[in-house]
C-alpha positions in Angstrom: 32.2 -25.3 -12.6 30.0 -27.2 -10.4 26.3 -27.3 -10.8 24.0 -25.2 -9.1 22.1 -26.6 -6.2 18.5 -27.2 -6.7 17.3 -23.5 -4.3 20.2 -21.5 -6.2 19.2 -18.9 -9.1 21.6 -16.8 -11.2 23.3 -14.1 -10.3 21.6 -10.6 -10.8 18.2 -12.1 -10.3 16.1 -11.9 -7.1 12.7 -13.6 -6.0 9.9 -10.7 -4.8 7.8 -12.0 -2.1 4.2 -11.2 -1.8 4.9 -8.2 0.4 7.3 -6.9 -1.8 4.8 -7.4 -5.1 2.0 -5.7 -3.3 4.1 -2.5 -2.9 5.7 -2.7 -6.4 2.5 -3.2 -7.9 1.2 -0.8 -5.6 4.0 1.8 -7.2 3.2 0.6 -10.8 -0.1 1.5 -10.7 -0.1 4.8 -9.1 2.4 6.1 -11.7 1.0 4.2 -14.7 -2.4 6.0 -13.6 -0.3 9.7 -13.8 1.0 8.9 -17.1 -2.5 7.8 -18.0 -3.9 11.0 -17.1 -1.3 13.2 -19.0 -2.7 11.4 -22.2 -0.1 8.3 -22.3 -1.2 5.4 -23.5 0.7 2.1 -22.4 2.5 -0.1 -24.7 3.5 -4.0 -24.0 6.2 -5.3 -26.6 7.8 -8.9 -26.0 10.6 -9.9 -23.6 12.6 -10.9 -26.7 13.6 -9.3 -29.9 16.3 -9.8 -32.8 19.7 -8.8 -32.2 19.7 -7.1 -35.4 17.3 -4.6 -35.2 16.5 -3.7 -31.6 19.8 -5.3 -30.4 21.8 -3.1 -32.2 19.9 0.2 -31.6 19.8 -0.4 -28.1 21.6 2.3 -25.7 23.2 -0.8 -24.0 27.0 -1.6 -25.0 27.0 -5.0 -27.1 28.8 -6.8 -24.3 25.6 -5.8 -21.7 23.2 -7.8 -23.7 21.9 -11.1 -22.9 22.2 -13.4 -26.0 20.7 -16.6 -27.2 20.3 -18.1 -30.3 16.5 -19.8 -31.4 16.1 -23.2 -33.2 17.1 -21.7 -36.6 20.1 -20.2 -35.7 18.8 -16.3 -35.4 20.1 -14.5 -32.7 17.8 -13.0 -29.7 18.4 -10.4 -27.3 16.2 -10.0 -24.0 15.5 -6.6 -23.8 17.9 -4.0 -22.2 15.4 -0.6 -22.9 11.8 -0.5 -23.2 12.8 2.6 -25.8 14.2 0.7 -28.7 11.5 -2.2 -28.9 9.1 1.1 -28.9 10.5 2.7 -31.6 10.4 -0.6 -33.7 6.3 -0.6 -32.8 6.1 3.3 -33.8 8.0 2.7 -37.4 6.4 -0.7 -38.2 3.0 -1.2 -36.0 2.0 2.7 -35.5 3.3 3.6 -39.1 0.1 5.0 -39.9 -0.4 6.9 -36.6 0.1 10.7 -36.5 3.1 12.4 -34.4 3.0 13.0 -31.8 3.0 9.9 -30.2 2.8 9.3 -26.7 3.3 5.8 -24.9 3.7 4.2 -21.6 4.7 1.2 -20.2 6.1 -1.1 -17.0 8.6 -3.9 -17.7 11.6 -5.3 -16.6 14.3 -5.3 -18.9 17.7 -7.3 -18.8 21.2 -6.3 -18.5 24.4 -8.5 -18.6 26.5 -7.8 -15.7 30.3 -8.9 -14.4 29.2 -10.6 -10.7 31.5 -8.1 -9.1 29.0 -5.0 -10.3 26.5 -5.8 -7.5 23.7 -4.9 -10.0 20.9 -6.4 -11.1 20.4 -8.4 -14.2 16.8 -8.3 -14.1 15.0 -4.9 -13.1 11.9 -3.0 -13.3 11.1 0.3 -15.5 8.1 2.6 -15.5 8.4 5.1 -18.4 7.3 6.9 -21.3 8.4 7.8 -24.5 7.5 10.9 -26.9 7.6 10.8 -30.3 7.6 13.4 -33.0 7.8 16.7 -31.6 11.3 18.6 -31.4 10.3 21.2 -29.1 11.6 22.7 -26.0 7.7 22.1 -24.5 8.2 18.3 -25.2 11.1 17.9 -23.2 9.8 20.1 -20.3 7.0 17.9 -20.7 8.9 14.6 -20.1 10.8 16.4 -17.2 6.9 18.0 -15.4 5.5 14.1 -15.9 9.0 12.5 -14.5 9.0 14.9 -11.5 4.7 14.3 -11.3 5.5 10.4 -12.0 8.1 10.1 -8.9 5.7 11.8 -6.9 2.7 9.4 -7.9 4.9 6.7 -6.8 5.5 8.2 -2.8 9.0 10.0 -3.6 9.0 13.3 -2.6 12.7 14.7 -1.9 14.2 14.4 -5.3 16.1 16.6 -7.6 16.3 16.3 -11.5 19.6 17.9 -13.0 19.3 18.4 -16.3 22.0 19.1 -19.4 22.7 19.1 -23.3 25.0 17.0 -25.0 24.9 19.8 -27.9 26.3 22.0 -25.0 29.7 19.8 -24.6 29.9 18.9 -28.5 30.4 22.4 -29.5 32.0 23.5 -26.6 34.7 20.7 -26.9 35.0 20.9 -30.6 35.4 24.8 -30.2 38.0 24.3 -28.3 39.9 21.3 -29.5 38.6 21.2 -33.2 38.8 17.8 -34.8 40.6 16.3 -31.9 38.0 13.3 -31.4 39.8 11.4 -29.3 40.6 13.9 -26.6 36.6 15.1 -27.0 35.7 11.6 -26.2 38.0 11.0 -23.9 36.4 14.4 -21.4 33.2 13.5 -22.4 34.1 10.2 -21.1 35.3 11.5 -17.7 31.9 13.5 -17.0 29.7 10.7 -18.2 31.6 9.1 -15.0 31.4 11.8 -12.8 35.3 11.3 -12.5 36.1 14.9 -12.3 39.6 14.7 -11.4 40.5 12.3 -14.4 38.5 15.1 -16.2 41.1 18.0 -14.7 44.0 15.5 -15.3 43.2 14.7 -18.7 42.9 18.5 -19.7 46.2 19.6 -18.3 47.5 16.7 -20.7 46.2 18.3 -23.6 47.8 21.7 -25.3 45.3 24.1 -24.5 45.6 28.4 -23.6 45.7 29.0 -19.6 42.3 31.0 -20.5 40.9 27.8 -22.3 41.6 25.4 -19.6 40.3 27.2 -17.1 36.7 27.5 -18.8 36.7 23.7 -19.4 37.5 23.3 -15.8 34.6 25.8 -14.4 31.9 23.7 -16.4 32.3 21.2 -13.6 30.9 24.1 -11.4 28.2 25.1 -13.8 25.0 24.0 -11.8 22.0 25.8 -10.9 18.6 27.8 -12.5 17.9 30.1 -15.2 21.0 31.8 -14.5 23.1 28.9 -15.6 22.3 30.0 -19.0 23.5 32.8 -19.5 26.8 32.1 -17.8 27.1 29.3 -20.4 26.4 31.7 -23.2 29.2 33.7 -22.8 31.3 30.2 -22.7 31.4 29.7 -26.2 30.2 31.2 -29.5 30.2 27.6 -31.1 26.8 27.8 -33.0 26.1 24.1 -31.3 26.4 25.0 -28.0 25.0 28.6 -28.3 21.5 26.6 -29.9 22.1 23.8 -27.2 21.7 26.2 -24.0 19.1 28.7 -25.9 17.4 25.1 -25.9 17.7 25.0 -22.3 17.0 28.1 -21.4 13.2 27.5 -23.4 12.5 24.5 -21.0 13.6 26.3 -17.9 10.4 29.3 -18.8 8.1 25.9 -19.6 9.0 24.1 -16.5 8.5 27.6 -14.6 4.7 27.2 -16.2 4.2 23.7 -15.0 5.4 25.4 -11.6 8.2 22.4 -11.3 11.5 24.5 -11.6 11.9 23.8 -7.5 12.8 20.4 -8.4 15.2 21.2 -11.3 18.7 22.6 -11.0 20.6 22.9 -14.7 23.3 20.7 -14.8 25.9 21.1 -17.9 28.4 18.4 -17.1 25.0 16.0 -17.4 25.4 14.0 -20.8 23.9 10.9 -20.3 25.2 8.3 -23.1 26.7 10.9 -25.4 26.5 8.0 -28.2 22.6 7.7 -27.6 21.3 11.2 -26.8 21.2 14.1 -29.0 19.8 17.1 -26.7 18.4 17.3 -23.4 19.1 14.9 -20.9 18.4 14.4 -17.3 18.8 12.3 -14.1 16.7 12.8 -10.9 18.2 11.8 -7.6 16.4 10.8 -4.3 17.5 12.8 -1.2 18.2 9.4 0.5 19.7 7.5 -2.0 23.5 7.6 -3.9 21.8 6.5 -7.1 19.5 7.7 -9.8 15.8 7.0 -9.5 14.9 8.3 -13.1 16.7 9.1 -16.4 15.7 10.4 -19.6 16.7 12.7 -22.2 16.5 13.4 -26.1 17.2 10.9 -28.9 16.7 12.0 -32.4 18.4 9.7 -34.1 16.8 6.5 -32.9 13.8 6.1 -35.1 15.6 6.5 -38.4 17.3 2.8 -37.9 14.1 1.8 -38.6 13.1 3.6 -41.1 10.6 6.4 -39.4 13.1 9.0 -38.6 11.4 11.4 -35.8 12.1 13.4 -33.1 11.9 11.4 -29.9 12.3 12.3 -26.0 11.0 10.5 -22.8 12.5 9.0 -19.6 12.1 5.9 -17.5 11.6 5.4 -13.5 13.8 2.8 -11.6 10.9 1.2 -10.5 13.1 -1.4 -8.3 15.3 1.5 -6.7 12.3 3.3 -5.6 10.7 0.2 -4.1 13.9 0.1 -2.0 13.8 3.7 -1.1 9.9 4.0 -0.2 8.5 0.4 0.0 8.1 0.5 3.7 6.6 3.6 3.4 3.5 2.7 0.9 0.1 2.3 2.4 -1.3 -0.7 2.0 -3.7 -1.4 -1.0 -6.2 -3.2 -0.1 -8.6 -1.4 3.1 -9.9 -4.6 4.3 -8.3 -8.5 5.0 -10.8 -10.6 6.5 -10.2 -14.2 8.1 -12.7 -16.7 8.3 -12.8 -19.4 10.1 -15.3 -22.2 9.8 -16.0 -26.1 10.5 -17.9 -28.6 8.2 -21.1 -27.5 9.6 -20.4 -23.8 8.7 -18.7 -24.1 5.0 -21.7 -23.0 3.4 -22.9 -20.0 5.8 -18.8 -18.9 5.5 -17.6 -18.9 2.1 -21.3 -17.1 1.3 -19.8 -14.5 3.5 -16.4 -14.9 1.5 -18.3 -14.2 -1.8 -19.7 -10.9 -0.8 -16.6 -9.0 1.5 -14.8 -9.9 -1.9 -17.0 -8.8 -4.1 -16.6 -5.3 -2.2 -12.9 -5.1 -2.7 -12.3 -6.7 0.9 -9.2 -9.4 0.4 -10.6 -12.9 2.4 -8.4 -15.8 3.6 -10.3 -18.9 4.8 -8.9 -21.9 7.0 -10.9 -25.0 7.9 -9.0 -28.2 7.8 -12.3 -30.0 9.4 -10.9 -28.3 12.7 -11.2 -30.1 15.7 -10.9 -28.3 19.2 -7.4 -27.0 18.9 -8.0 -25.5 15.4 -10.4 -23.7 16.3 -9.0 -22.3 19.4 -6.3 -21.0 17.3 -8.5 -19.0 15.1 -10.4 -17.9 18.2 -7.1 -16.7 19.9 -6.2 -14.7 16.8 -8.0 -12.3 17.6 -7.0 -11.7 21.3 -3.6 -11.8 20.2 -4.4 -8.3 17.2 -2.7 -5.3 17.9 -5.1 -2.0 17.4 -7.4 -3.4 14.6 -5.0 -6.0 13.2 -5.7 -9.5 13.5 -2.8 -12.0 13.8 -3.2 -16.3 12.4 -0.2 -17.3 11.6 2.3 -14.6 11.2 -0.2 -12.9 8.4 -1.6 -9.5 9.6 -6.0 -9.6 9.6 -8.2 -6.5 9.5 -11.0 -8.5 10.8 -12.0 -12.0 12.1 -15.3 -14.2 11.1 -15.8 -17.4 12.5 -18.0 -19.9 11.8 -18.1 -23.0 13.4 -21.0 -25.6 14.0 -22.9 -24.0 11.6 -23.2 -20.7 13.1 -21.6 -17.1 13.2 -20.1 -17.3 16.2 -18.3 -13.9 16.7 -16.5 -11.6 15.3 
């Protein structure tokens, strides 16, 4: 293998220039503010964690996980989820504190990938996690705060399909009891949206004409309320009947928080069936082929270590979403002010510097002890702004201050 050259990075990673941060932070902020206001509170946990504990409760598959051993031999994952590392803080940290627990956060996270993927190793995630209520109103909750969250952060053509993995459980088990492998196996096929190898793999299987064709029609099961009662009269498998009454609770919440435009049920929508319990959902941009948010239901997480609780929340592709809308965002920051100045006009310019910053104004300054030409080029900046942009130097200036020979020459 030959070695990298000194400009090279790995594969999966990517450099974000300073236009790039502005908007991301730009993104961050606005839907870390939301969150804020619906009584999150954010949460930092390190890059790093045992493989043991976090590692292994992780909804990432083993062979996703970046590795590396320390200096005594332990071995370290870099984080995959922001949910697991949470749920360690809530059992150990936050043992004391009373359910329900809500908590935010903004990281990136790491995920092994084979080069071929063309995905990233390294991304961003905005999201929150609830712990310690059961209830349909918590998961309408996280779904109202995801659809309010992608909004905070400038997407506004999105829809959020939502399922139960309860709903597929009983359904499957109802109709092909104690057959694991062939459950799997279907569930497999939806988690992949490969609906033909779903069709195929059911015509392989000894099932009643009547039978297969009810497994087949789940595929079309998407819509509103009346989704639910369609799926009632599916099965009479006491896991799917409690799975959609589930659903059917959410849908009057979310009609409360006035959100159900942005919701269609969805009951092929499983998420990772090993990871979730209940709910789950995905929300998809209008103008992009992947999923912008997730989130779902995952009761089982917090008794790994040693806290067991109800838990539910979701997570934003931050990164995705800077793709979709970056161009888009507003810049942050009202006012950019160049100043120009000579030896003789330090002092009256970076006076000047001191106060546009100290009212929120962003201030570049350039000197260099200019002689004649220097300061020409500063001067023609401003004859060469568009509307009230300024350009020096392929950087885009709100406003121009000179001051050369000791003086405020012009502005």
């Amino acid at each position: 293998m030959s070695k990298p050259k000194v400009f090279e990075k790995p594969i999966g990673v990517k450099d974000y220039l300073p236009h790039a941060v502005s908007k991301l932070r730009q993104i961050e902020n606005q839907v870390l503010a939301c969150m804020d206001s619906w009584g999150y509170e954010q949460i930092m946990t390190p890059t790093m964690e045992y493989y043991d504990t976090v590692g292994v409760a992780s909804s990432t598959s083993d062979q996703k996980l970046f590795k590396l051993l320390n200096n005594r031999g332990t071995t370290l994952v870099l984080r995959s989820d922001m949910t697991a590392p949470i749920a360690r803080v809530v059992s150990s940290v936050l043992k004391d504190a009373q359910f329900p627990i809500r908590l935010s956060y903004h990281s990136n996270v790491f995920r092994a990938i084979e080069e071929e993927a063309g995905r990233e190793a390294e991304f961003y995630q905005t999201g929150v996690e609830l712990v310690g209520d059961a209830s349909p109103d918590a998961d309408a909750e996280v779904v109202a705060l995801a659809i309010a969250s992608l909004k905070a952060a400038g997407v506004s053509r999105f829809k959020i399909a939502i399922g139960h993995v309860g709903f597929l459980n009983g359904l499957f088990e109802e109709a092909l009891p104690g057959e694991r492998e062939a459950q799997e196996d279907l569930k497999a096929h939806l988690l992949g949206r490969d609906y033909v190898g779903y069709r195929e793999r059911l015509r392989s299987l000894t099932l009643s004409e009547e039978m297969q064709g009810e497994l087949e029609g789940i595929t079309r099961l998407r819509g509103g309320q009346e989704i639910c009662s369609q799926a009632l009269a599916l099965s009479l498998d006491e896991t799917a009947q409690a799975s959609i009454r589930h659903l059917c609770e959410m849908w009057d919440v979310l009609e409360a928080y006035g959100v159900c435009e942005h919701v269609l049920i969805d009951l092929t929508m499983i998420g990772d069936f090993k990871y979730y319990t209940g709910m789950t959902f995905e929300a998809y941009a209008a103008d992009l082929g992947f999923p912008v948010a997730s989130g779902g239901r995952y009761d089982n997480l917090l008794k790994q270590f040693g806290r067991p609780a109800p838990a539910t929340g979701f997570a934003l592709k931050t990164t995705r979403i800077l793709e979709l809308i970056g161009d888009s965002l507003s810049e942050s920051i009202s006012e950019r002010v160049l100043i120009g100045y000579d030896a003789d006009g330090r002092t009256a310019a970076l006076d000047a510097a001191r106060e546009l910053r100290a009212k929120g104004a962003a201030v570049s300054v350039v000197t260099e002890r200019m002689d004649a030409a220097s300061k020409a080029a500063v001067r023609d900046a401003a004859a060469g702004g568009t509307g009230k942009q300024v350009h020096y130097k392929g950087v885009a200036f709100t406003k121009l201050l000179t001051f050369f020979g000791g003086e405020r020459e012009r502005e």
